[in-house]
MIDO-971255 format. One record per residue (C-alpha): residue in three letters; residue number from 1; x, y, z. Coordinates in Angstrom, 2 decimals, always signed. Example, Ala and Ser with C-alpha at 12.3 -4.5 7.8 and 13.67 -1.06 7.14 Angstrom:
<rs>
<r:ala; k:1; xx:+12.30; yy:-4.50; zz:+7.80>
<r:ser; k:2; xx:+13.67; yy:-1.06; zz:+7.14>
</rs>
This chain:
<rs>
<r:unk; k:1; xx:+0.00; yy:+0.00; zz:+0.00>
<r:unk; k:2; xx:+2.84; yy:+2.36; zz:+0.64>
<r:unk; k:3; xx:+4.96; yy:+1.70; zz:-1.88>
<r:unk; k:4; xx:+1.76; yy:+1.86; zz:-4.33>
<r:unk; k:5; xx:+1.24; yy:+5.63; zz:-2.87>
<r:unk; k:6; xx:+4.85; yy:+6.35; zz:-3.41>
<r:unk; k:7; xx:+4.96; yy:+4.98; zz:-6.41>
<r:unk; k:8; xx:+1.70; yy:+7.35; zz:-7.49>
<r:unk; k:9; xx:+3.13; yy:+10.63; zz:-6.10>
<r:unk; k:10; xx:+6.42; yy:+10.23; zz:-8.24>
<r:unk; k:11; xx:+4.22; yy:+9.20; zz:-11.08>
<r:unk; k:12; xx:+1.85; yy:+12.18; zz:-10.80>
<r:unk; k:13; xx:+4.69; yy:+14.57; zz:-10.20>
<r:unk; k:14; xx:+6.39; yy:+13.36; zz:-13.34>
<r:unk; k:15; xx:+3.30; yy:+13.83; zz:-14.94>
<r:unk; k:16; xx:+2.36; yy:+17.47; zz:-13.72>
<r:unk; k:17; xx:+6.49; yy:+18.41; zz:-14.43>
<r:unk; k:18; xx:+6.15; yy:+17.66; zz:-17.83>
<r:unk; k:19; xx:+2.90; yy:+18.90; zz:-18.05>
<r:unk; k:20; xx:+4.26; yy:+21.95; zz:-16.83>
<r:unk; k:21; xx:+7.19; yy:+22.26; zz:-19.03>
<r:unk; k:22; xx:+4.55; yy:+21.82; zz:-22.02>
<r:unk; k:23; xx:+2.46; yy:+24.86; zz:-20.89>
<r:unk; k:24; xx:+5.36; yy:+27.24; zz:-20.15>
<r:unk; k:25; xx:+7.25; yy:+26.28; zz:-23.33>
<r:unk; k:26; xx:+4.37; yy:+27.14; zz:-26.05>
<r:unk; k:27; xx:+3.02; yy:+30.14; zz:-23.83>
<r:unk; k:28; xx:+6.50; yy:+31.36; zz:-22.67>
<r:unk; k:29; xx:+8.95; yy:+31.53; zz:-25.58>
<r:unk; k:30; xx:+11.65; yy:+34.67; zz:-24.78>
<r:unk; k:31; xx:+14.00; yy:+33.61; zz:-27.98>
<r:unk; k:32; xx:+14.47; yy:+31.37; zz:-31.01>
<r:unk; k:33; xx:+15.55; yy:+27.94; zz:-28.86>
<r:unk; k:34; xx:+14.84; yy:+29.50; zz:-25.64>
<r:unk; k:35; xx:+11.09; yy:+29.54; zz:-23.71>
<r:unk; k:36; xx:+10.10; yy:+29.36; zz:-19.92>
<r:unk; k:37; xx:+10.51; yy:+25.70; zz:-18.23>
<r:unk; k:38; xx:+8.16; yy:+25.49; zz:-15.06>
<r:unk; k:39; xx:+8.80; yy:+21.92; zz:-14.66>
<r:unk; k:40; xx:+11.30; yy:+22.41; zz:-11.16>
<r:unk; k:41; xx:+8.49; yy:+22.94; zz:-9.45>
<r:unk; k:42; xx:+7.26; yy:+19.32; zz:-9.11>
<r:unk; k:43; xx:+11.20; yy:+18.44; zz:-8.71>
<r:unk; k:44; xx:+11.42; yy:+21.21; zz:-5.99>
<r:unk; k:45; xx:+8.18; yy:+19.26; zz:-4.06>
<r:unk; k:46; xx:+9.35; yy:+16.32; zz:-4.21>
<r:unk; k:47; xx:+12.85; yy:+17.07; zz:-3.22>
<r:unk; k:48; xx:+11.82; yy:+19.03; zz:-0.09>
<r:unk; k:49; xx:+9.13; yy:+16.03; zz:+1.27>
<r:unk; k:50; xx:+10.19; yy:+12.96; zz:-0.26>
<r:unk; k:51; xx:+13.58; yy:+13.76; zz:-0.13>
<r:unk; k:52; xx:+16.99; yy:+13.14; zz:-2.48>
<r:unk; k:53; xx:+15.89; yy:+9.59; zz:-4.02>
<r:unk; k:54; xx:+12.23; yy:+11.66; zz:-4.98>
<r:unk; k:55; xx:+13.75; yy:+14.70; zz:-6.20>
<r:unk; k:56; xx:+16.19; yy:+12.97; zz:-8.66>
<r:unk; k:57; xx:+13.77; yy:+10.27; zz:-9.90>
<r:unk; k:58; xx:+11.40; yy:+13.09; zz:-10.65>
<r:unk; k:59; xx:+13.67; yy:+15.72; zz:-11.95>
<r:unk; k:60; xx:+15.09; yy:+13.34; zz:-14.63>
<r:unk; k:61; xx:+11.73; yy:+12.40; zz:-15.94>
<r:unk; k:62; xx:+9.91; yy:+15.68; zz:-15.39>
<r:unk; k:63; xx:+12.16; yy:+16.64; zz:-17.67>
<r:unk; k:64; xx:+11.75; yy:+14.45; zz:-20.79>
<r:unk; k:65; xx:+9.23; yy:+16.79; zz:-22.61>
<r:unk; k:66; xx:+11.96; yy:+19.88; zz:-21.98>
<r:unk; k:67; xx:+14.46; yy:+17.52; zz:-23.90>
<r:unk; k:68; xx:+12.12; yy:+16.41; zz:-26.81>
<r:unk; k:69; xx:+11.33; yy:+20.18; zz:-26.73>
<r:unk; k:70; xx:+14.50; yy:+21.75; zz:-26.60>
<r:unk; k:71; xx:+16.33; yy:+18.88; zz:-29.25>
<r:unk; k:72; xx:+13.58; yy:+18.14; zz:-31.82>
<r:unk; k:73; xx:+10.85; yy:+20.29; zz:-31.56>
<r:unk; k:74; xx:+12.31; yy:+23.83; zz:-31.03>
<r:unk; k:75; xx:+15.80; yy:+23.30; zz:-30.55>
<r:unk; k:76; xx:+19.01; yy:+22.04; zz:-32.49>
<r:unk; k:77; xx:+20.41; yy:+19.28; zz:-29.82>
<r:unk; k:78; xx:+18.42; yy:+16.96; zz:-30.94>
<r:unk; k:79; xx:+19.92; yy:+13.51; zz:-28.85>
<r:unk; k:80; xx:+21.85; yy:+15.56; zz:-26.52>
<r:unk; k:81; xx:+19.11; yy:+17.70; zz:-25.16>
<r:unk; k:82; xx:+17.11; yy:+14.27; zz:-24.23>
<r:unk; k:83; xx:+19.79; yy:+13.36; zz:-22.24>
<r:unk; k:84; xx:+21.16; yy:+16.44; zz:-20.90>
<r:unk; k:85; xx:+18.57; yy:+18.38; zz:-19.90>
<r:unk; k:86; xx:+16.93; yy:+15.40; zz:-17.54>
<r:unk; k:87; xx:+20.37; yy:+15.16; zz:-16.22>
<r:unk; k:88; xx:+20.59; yy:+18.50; zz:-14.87>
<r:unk; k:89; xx:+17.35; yy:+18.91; zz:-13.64>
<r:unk; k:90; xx:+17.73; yy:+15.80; zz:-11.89>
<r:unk; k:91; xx:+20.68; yy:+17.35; zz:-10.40>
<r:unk; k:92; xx:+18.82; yy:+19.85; zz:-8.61>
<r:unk; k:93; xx:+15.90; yy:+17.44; zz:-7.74>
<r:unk; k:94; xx:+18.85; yy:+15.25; zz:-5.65>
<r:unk; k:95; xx:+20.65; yy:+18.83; zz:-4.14>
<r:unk; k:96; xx:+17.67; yy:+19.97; zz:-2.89>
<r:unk; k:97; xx:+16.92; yy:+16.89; zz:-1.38>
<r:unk; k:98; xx:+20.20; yy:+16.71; zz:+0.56>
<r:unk; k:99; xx:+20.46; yy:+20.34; zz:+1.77>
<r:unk; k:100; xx:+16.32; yy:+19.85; zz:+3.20>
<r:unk; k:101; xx:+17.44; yy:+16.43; zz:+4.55>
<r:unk; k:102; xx:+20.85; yy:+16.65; zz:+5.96>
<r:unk; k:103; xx:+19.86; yy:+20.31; zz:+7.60>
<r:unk; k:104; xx:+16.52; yy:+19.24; zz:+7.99>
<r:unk; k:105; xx:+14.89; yy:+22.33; zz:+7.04>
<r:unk; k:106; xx:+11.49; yy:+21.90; zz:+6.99>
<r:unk; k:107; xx:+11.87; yy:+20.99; zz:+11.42>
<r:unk; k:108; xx:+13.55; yy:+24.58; zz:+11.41>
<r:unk; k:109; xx:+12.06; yy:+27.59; zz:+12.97>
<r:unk; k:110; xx:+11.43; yy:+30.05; zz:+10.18>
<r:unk; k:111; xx:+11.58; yy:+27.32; zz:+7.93>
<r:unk; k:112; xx:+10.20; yy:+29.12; zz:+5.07>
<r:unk; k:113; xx:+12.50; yy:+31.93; zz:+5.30>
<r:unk; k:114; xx:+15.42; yy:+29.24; zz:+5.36>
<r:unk; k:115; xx:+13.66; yy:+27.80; zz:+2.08>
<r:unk; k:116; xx:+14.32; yy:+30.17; zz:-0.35>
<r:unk; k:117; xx:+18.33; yy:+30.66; zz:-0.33>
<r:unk; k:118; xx:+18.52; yy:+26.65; zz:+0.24>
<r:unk; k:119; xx:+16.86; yy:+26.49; zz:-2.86>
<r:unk; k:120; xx:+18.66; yy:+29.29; zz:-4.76>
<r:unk; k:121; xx:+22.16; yy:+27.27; zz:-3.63>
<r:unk; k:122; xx:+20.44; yy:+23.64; zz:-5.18>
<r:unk; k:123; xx:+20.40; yy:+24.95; zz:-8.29>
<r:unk; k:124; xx:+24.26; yy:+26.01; zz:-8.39>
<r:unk; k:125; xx:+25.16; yy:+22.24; zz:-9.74>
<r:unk; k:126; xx:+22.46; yy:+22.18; zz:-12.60>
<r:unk; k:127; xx:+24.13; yy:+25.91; zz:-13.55>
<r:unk; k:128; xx:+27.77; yy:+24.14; zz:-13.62>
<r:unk; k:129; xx:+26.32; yy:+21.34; zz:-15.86>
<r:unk; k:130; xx:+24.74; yy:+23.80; zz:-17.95>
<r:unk; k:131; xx:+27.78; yy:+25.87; zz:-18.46>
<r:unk; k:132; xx:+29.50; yy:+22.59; zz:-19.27>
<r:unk; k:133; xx:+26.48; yy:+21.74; zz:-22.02>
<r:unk; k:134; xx:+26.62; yy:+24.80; zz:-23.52>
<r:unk; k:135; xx:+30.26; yy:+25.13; zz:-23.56>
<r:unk; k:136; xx:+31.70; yy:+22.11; zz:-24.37>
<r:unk; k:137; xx:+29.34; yy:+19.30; zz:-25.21>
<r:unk; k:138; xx:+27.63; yy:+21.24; zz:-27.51>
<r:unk; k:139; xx:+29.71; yy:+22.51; zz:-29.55>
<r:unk; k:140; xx:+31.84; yy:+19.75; zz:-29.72>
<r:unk; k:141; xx:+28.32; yy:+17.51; zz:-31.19>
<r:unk; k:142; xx:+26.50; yy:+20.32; zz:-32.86>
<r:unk; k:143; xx:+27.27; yy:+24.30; zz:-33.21>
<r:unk; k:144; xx:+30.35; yy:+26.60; zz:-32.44>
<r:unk; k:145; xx:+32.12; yy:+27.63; zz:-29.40>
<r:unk; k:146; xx:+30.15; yy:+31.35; zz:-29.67>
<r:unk; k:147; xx:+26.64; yy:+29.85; zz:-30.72>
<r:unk; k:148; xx:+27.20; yy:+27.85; zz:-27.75>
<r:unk; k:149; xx:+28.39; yy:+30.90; zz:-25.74>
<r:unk; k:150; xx:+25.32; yy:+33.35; zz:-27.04>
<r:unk; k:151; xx:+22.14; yy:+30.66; zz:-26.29>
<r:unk; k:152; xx:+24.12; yy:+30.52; zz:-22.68>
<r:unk; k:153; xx:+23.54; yy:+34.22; zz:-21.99>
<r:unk; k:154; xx:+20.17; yy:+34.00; zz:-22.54>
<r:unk; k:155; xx:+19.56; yy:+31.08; zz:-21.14>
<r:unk; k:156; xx:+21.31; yy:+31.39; zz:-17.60>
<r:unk; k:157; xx:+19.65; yy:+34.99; zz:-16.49>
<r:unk; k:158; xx:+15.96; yy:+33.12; zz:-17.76>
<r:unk; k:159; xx:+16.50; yy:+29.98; zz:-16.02>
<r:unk; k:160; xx:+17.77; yy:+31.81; zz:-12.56>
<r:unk; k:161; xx:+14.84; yy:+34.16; zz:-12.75>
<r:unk; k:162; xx:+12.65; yy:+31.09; zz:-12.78>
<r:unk; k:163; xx:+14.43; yy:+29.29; zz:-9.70>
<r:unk; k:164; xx:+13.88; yy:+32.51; zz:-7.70>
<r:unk; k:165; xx:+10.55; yy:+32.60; zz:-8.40>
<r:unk; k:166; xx:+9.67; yy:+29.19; zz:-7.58>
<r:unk; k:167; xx:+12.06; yy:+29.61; zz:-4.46>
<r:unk; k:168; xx:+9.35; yy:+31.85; zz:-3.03>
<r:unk; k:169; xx:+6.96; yy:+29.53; zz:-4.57>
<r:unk; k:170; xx:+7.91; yy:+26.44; zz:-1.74>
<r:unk; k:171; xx:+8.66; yy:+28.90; zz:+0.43>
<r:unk; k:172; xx:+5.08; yy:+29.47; zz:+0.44>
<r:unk; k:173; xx:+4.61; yy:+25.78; zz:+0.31>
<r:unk; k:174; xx:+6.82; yy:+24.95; zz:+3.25>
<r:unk; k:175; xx:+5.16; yy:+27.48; zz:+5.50>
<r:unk; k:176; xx:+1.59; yy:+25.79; zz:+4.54>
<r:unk; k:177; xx:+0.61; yy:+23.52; zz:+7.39>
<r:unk; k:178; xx:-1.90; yy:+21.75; zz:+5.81>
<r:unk; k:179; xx:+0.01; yy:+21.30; zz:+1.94>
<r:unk; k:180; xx:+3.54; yy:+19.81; zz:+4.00>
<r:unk; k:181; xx:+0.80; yy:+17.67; zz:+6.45>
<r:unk; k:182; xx:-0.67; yy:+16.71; zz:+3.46>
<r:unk; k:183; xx:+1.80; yy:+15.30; zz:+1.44>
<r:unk; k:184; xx:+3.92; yy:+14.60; zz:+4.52>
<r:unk; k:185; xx:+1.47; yy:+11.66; zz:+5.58>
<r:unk; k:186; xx:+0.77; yy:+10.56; zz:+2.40>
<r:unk; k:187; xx:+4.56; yy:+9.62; zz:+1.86>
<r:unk; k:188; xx:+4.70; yy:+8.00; zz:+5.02>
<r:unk; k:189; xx:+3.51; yy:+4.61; zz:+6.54>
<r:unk; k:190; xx:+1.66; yy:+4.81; zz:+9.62>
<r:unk; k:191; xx:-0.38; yy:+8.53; zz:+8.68>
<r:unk; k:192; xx:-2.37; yy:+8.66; zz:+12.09>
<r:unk; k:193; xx:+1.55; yy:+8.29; zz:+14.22>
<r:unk; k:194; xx:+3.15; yy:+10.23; zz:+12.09>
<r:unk; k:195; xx:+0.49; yy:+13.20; zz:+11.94>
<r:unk; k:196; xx:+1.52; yy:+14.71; zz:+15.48>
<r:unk; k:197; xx:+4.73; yy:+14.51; zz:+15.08>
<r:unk; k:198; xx:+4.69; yy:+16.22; zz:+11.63>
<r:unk; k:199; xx:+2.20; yy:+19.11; zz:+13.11>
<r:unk; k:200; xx:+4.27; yy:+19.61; zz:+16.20>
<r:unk; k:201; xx:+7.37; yy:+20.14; zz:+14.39>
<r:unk; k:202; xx:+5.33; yy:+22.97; zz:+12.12>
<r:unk; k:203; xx:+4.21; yy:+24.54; zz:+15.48>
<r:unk; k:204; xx:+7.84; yy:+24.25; zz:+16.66>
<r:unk; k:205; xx:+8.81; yy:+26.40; zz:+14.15>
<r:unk; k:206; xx:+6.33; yy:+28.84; zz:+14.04>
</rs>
């Protein structure tokens, strides 16, 4: 019964990512090759309640429509983009789940303050990887050195802008008693034990 639930919240979180991403990429485009990705948000949730194992599994397939997107549809990465994009998404989805775990952030007092720079720093690795795609693995597969160098400034300043919003967006979550509750029990095992525990730890930090 458990795993069946976990199982279902990593499916429907996969599901809503890349339904996400779908949305934001035909209503958001900013340049040729370059449009608005809300699919972290999912990978953010299940990061910060599920926990490292959640936020990778979910951040790699969350964001399979980005890389059919961004290498066959509107992009020019074709193969690469399927793989790399996942990849560094799923990056973030395990470093958020580390820094929320090992500091357990959510038990903190001011918790949602706490939130929003812990997420801002999770994304540093998927920045580093993208650097790296745009910088080397690209153009070694596919365009030049400056192609590489030009999507990169335009792509960087877009994707941070959209990390800082959704920062604020689980901040938001975090400090929601009844969403963290919520999803809280429905990860765990024994719901009716775990349900004080969970709601003290809220009060604690309020």
């Amino acid at each position: 019964m458990v795993a069946a639930k976990k199982v279902a919240f990593v499916t429907m979180m996969v599901a809503l990512g890349n339904l996400l991403s779908g949305i934001s990429t035909y209503l958001g485009p900013i340049a040729p090759g370059v449009n608005l990705d809300l699919s972290h948000i999912t990978t953010f949730i299940a990061a910060i309640w599920g926990g490292p194992v959640y936020g990778l599994i979910v951040g790699f397939f969350g964001g399979v429509w980005a890389g059919i997107y961004f290498g066959f549809i509107g992009g020019t990465f074709t193969w690469l983009s399927l793989i790399g994009l996942p990849l560094g998404k799923s990056l973030t989805g395990l470093t958020t789940g580390l820094f929320f775990k090992v500091f357990k952030i959510r038990e903190r007092k001011h918790a949602s303050i706490i939130t929003v720079p812990t997420v801002l720093m999770s994304f540093v690795p998927e920045t580093l990887f993208t650097v790296a795609y745009f910088l080397t693995f690209a153009p070694f597969f596919f365009v030049n050195f400056s192609f590489g160098m030009s999507l990169l400034a335009i792509i960087l300043p877009k994707a941070w802008a959209e990390i800082i919003f959704m920062s604020f967006l689980m901040a938001a979550l975090v400090g929601n008693k009844g969403f963290s509750v919520f999803v809280t029990n429905y990860l765990q095992k024994n719901t009716m034990e775990n349900k004080p525990s969970e709601e003290s730890s809220l009060a604690r930090r309020r």
